[in-house]
Each structure stands twice: as C-alpha cells, then as structure tokens.
C-alpha positions as CSV (number, residue, x, y, z in Angstrom):
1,X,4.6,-252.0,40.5
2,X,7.5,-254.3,41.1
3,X,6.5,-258.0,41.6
4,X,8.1,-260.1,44.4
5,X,7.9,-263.2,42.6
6,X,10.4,-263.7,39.5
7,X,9.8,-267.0,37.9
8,X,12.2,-268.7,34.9
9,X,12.1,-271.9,33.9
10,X,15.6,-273.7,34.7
11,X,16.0,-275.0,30.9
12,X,14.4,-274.8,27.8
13,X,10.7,-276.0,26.4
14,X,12.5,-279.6,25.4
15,X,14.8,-280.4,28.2
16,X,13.9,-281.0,31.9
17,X,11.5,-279.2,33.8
18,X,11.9,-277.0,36.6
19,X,10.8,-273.6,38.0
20,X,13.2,-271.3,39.8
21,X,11.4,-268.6,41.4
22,X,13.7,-265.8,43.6
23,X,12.2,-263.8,45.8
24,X,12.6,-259.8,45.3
25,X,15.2,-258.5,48.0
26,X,15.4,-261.4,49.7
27,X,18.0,-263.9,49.4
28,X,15.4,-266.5,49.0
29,X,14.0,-268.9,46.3
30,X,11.8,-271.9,45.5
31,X,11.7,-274.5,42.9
32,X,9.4,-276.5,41.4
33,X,10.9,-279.7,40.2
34,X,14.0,-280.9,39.8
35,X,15.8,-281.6,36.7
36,X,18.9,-280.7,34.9
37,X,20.0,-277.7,37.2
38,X,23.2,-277.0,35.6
39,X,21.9,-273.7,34.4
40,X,21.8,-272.7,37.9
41,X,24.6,-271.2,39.6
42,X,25.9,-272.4,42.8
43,X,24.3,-268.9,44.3
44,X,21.1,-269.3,42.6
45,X,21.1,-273.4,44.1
46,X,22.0,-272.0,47.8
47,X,18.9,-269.1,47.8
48,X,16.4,-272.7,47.0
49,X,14.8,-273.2,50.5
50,X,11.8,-275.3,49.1
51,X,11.8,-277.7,46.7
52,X,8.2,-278.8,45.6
53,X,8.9,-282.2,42.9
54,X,5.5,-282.9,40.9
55,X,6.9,-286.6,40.7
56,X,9.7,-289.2,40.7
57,X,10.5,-289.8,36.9
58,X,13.9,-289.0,36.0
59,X,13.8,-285.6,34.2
60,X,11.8,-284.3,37.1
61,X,14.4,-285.6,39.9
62,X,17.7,-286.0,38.6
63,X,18.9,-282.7,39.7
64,X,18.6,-284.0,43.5
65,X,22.7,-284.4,43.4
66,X,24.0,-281.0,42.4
67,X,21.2,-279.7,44.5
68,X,22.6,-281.6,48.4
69,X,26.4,-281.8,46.9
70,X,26.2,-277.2,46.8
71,X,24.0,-277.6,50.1
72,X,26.2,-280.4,52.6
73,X,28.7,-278.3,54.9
74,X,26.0,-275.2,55.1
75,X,23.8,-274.6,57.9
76,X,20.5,-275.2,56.1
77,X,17.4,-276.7,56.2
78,X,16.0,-278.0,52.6
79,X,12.2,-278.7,52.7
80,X,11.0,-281.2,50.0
81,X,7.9,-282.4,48.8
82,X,6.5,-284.8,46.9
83,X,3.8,-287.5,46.1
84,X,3.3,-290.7,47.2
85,X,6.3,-292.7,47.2
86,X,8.2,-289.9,47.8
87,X,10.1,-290.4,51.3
88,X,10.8,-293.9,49.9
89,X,12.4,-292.5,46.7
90,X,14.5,-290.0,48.4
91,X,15.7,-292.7,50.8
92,X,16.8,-294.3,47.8
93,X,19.1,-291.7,46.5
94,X,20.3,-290.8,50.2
95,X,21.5,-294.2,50.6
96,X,23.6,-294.7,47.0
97,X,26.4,-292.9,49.3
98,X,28.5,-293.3,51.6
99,X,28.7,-291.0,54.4
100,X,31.5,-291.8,57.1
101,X,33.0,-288.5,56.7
102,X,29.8,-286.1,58.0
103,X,31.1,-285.6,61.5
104,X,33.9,-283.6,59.6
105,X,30.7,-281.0,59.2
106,X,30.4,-278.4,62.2
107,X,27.2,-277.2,60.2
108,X,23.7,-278.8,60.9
109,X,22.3,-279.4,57.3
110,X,19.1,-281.3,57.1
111,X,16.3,-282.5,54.7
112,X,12.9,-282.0,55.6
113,X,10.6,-284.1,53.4
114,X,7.0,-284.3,53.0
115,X,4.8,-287.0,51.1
116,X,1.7,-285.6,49.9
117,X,-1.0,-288.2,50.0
118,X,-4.5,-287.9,48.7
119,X,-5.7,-288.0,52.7
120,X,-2.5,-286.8,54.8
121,X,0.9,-285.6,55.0
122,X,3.9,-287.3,55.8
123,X,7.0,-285.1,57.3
124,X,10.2,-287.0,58.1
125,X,13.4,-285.4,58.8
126,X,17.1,-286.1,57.7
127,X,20.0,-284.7,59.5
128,X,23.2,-285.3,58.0
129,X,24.9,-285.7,61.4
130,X,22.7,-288.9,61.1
131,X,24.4,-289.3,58.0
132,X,20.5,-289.1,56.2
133,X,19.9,-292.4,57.7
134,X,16.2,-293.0,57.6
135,X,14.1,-291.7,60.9
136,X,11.8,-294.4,63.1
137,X,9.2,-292.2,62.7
138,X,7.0,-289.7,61.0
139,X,5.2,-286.7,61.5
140,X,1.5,-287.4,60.1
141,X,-1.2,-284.8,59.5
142,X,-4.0,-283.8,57.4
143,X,-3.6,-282.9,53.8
144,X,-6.2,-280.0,53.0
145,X,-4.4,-278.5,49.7
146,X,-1.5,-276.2,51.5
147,X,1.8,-277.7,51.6
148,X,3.7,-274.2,53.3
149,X,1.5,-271.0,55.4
150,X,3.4,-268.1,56.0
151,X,2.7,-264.7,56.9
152,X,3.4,-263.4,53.8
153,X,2.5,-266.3,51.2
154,X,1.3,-269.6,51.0
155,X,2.1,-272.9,48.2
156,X,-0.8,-275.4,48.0
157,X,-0.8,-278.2,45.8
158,X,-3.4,-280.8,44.2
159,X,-3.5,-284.3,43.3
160,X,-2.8,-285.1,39.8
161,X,-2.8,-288.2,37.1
162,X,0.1,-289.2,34.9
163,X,-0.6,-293.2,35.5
164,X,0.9,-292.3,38.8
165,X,-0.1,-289.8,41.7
166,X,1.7,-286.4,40.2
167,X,1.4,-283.1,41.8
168,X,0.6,-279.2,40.6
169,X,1.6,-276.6,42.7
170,X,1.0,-272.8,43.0
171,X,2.2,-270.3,45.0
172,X,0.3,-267.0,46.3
173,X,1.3,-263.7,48.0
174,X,-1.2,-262.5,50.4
175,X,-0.7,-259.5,49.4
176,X,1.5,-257.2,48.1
177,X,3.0,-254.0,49.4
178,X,4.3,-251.6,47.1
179,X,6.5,-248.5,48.1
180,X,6.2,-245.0,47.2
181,X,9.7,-243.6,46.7
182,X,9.0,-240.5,46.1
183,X,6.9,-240.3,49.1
184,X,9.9,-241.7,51.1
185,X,11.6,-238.7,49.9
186,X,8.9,-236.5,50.7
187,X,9.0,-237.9,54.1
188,X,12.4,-237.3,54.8
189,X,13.2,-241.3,55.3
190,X,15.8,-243.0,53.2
191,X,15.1,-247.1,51.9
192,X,16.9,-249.5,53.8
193,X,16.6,-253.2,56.1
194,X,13.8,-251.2,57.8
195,X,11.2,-251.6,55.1
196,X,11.5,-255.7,55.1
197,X,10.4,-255.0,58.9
198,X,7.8,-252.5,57.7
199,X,6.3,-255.3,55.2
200,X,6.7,-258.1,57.6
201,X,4.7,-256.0,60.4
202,X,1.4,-255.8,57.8
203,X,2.0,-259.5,56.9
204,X,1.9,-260.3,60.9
205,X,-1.3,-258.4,61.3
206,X,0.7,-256.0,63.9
207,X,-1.6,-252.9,64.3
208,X,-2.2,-250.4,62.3
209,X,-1.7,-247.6,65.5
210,X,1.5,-249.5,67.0
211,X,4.3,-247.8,67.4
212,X,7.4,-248.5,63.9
213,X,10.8,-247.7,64.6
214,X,12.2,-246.3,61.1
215,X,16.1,-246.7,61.7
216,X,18.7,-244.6,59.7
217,X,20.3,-246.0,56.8
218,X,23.8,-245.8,55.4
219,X,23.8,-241.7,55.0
220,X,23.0,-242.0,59.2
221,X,20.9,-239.8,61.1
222,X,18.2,-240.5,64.3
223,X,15.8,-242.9,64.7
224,X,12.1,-242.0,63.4
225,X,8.9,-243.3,65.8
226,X,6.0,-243.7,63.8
227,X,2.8,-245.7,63.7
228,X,2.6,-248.4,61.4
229,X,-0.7,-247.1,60.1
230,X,0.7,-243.5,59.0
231,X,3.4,-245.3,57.2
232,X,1.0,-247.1,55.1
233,X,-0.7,-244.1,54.3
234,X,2.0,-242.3,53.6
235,X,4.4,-244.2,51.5
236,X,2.5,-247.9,50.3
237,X,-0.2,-249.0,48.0
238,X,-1.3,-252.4,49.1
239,X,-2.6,-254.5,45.9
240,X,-3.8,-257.9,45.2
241,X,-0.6,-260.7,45.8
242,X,1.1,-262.4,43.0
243,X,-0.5,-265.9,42.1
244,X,2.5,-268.4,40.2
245,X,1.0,-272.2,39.1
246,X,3.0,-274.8,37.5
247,X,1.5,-278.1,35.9
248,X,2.8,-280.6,34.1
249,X,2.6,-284.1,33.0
250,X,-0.6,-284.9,33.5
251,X,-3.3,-286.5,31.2
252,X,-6.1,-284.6,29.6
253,X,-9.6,-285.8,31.3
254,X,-12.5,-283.7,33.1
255,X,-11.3,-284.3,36.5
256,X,-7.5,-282.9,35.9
257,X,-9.1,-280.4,34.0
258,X,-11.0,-279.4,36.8
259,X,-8.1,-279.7,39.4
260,X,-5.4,-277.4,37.4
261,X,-9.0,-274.9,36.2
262,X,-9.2,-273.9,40.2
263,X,-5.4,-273.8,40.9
264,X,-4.6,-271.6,38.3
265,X,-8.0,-269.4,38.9
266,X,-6.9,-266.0,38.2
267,X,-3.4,-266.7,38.1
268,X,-1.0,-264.2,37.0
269,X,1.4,-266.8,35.4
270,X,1.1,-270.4,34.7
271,X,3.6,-272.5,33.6
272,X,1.9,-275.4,32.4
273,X,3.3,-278.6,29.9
274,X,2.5,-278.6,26.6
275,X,4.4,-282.6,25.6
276,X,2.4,-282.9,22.2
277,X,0.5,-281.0,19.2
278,X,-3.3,-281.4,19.0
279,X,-3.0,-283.6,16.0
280,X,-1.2,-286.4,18.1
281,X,-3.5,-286.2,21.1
282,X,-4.1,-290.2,21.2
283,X,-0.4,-290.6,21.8
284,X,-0.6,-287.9,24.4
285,X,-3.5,-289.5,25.9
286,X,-1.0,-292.6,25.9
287,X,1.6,-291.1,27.5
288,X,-0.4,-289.2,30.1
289,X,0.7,-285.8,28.6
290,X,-1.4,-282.3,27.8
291,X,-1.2,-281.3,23.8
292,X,-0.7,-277.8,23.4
293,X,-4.5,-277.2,22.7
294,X,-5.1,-278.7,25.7
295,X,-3.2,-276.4,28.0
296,X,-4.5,-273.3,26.0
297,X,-8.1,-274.7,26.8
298,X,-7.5,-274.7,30.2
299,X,-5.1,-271.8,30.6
300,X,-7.9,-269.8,28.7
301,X,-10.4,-271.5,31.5
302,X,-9.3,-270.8,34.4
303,X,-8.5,-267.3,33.1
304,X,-4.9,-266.6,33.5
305,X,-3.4,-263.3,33.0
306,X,-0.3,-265.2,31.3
307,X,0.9,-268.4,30.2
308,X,4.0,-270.3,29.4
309,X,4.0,-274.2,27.9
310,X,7.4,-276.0,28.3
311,X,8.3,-280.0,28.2
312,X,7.6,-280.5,24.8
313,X,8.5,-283.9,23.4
314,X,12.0,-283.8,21.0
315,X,10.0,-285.1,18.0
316,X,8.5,-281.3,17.3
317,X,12.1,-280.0,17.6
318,X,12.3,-276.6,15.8
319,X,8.7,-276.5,15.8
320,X,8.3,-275.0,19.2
321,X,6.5,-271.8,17.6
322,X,3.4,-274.4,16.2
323,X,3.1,-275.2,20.1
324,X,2.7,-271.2,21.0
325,X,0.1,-271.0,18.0
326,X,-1.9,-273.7,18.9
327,X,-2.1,-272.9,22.4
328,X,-2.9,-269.5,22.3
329,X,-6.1,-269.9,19.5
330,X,-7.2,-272.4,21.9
331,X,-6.9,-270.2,25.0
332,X,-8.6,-267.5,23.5
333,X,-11.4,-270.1,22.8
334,X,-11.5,-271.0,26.4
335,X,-10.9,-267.8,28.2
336,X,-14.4,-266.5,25.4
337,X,-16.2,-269.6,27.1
338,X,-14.8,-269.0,31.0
C-alpha cells in the first residue's frame, strides 16, 4: 500500500533541522522547522503550505528568508506556527526589510501565523499588500493540542522544555484509502482527477448510497453514475491513516517523557533528536538536549513502528553510526517494557 505521507529530513543528522513532508499526488507539503533549506528546490519550497517551527533558535528559523523570498509575487497563503514569542519573532524578521515596492505585486501573498501558548492560540495575519506590517489585532482561541483539522488529516502539537517553551508536532491521516488497480480495470474505469474526488467524498463523510460521477480520463469515453458505496467495495481497501511525529531539542525529564510517549503512540515514523551519546548525558541535561539512549527509550515507549534521530552535536562527527547503536539497544529495552 502506497503511503500519502513521504517524510525526508531537509539536511543531514549534524546540520539544521527540518522535516519536509509532500503529500502523494498532491501538489502539497508541510514542514516542520525551518533551517538551512537550500537542499530544497524552489518547487519543493512553493508545494510548503504549513510551516510548524518547534522554536526561535537560529538553526531552527534561519531558513525563514529563502522560504517568503520563493513565495512573494505568488498567490499564497503560508500558515506558520510557533511557540510563545513567536508573532513577536516573526515581526522581527518582517520588519529587517524594506517594502515600498509590494504594490508592484498583483498577487495576494499573506502569512498566517499562530502562537501556541500553553492556554490559547494566537492567529494574526500579514498581507504583503500591507507590506507585513503588524495587525491591531489578533484572533484568540483555545489551545486543546490540534494546531490544523481537516477532512482528511489533522497536525496537533504539545508543549515542550528546552529552557524555553519548544514545541513537538505530529501529523495523522484519518484514514487512508488505498486503490485497487486491477479492480479499476476489472471495472472498466481508467485512474484519473476523479479518484482525488472519490477520496475527498469518504474524508467528507458524503454517503455511502449517494450518487459519484466517475468522469472519463485522457483515453475519453461517457461519464459513469455510481454510488459512492459500490465504489468502495469495488476498487478500495480502507486502512488505518499514516501517523508522522517530530521532536527535538528538548530536555530529558518524566514530564517531556511523557508528552513526546503519547504523541508519538503508535507512530509509524518518528523523527526525533538525538544532540548527545549516553555517556555525556550531564552536558545534555545542560544544554536541554535528548542523548541517543534517551530517544531510543522513548521511541521504544511509545512503540513506534520506525525511528530516525537527527541534530546531533559536531563533536561526535563521523561517529553518527555509535548514535544508531545506542539508540536502537535502548529502544528495544523500552519497547520490551511498553
């Protein structure tokens, strides 16, 4: 079965963090934080329409630049988030330039940012016909753990501690629908835009003994009436939806534990830091960083089909295979104990 997420990290284990994850047949992507994003082509940077930053430190944010100098000119709207401080740090960066030249732009670009508190969330917009100038107001709601709800998949996100509020984030497919080719061939219909629709009517909860429209595809032919329910018998398996979590930079205590455990519960992938080898965990402790034993423990915990450890500090360099060892004993060790 094909998955719809595909999540890479943007760089390798010792450079900046960031997740890009594309969406399968869609010409759509997230990312969680934003570093160095030179490894991402200008194609790749236009699919991003969410952009979920786990905090403000430079290695996590510096990629903000390339990021709104591929996106000013399109039609777009860029939704951030980020914890507190966030709105006030992106401000910040907004204001370092000088925009007398955005009525040039016939496109309505605009930055939608969120500040995740620990009680509520803060929306603000920026247009860049306003030339990013900060809004009078604020959009203020509750903060109950989900950051984005759509039909199809939803990104929550918990409070975390790196001597400053830091965030982890996963995102999960409701479900996922997976089509039977050869019973499309069976059944006379060819693929094509129609089976987005098809997907998108079970994500909406249309019923199951509505009337589908199947429209022809490039070889042509009539249209096909059929309920949505008989298609779902006929060509789809529906299975359990992809789960992606992504940690980092956060110190090793019982109540972080505890957060990233139930995030990542059954995940099928997460992507979680691994700064510093179990023999310097006092100077990981320090620095507010997970050693690789650490994120194995809790990988193993919260019982995680597959993980992957990245940000490790440049003292280890070419010793990044001691961090997979080390990890992977102690997730072992965990997952026995789960």
């Amino acid at each position: 079965m094909r998955p719809s997420f595909y999540p890479r990290l943007v760089n390798g284990p010792f450079d900046d963090p960031g997740l890009f994850i594309p969406f399968l047949f869609e010409k759509r992507a997230i990312l969680f934080d934003l570093g160095d994003i030179y490894t991402l082509s200008a194609r790749d940077v236009l699919k991003i329409s969410h952009v979920f930053i786990s905090h403000t430190h430079m290695d996590h944010f510096s990629g903000f630049e390339r990021l709104l100098r591929i996106c000013l000119g399109r039609e777009k709207r860029l939704c951030f988030y980020g914890p507190e401080g966030f709105l006030r740090n992106l401000e910040g960066k907004l204001a370092g330039y000088s925009w007398n030249l955005v009525d040039n732009f016939t496109h309505q670009f605009i930055i939608q940012a969120t500040e995740v508190r620990s009680d509520c969330l803060l929306t603000a917009e920026y247009p860049l016909h306003r030339r990013f100038l900060k809004p009078q107001s604020s959009l203020k709601k509750p903060f109950g753990n989900v950051l984005v709800r759509e039909p199809a998949l939803s990104a929550t996100a918990v409070l975390l501690d790196h001597g400053i509020p830091c965030l982890g984030f996963s995102i999960k497919e409701r479900f996922h629908v997976n089509i039977r080719k050869d019973s499309l061939r069976e059944f006379g219909l060819e693929t094509g835009p129609w089976l987005k629709d098809f997907k998108q009517a079970l994500f909406h909860g249309q019923p199951l003994d509505s009337d589908f429209v199947v429209r022809p595809g490039k070889k042509g032919g009539s249209k096909t009436h059929l309920t949505l329910g008989n298609l779902v018998e006929e060509i789809a398996i529906i299975t359990p939806g992809q789960h992606i979590a992504y940690v980092t930079d956060v110190v090793y205590d019982d109540a972080n534990a505890a957060k990233i455990t139930q995030l990542a519960q059954g995940a099928d992938h997460l992507f979680i830091e691994a700064a510093f080898l179990e023999k310097d965990r006092d100077i990981a402790k320090e620095k507010c960083h997970l050693t690789a034993w650490q994120a194995g423990t809790i990988a193993g915990r919260a019982g995680v089909k597959q993980f992957t450890l990245f940000h490790f500090s440049p003292r280890y360099t070419g010793m990044g295979h001691l961090f997979e060892k080390e990890a992977q004993a102690a997730y072992e060790e965990g997952y026995d104990r789960a």
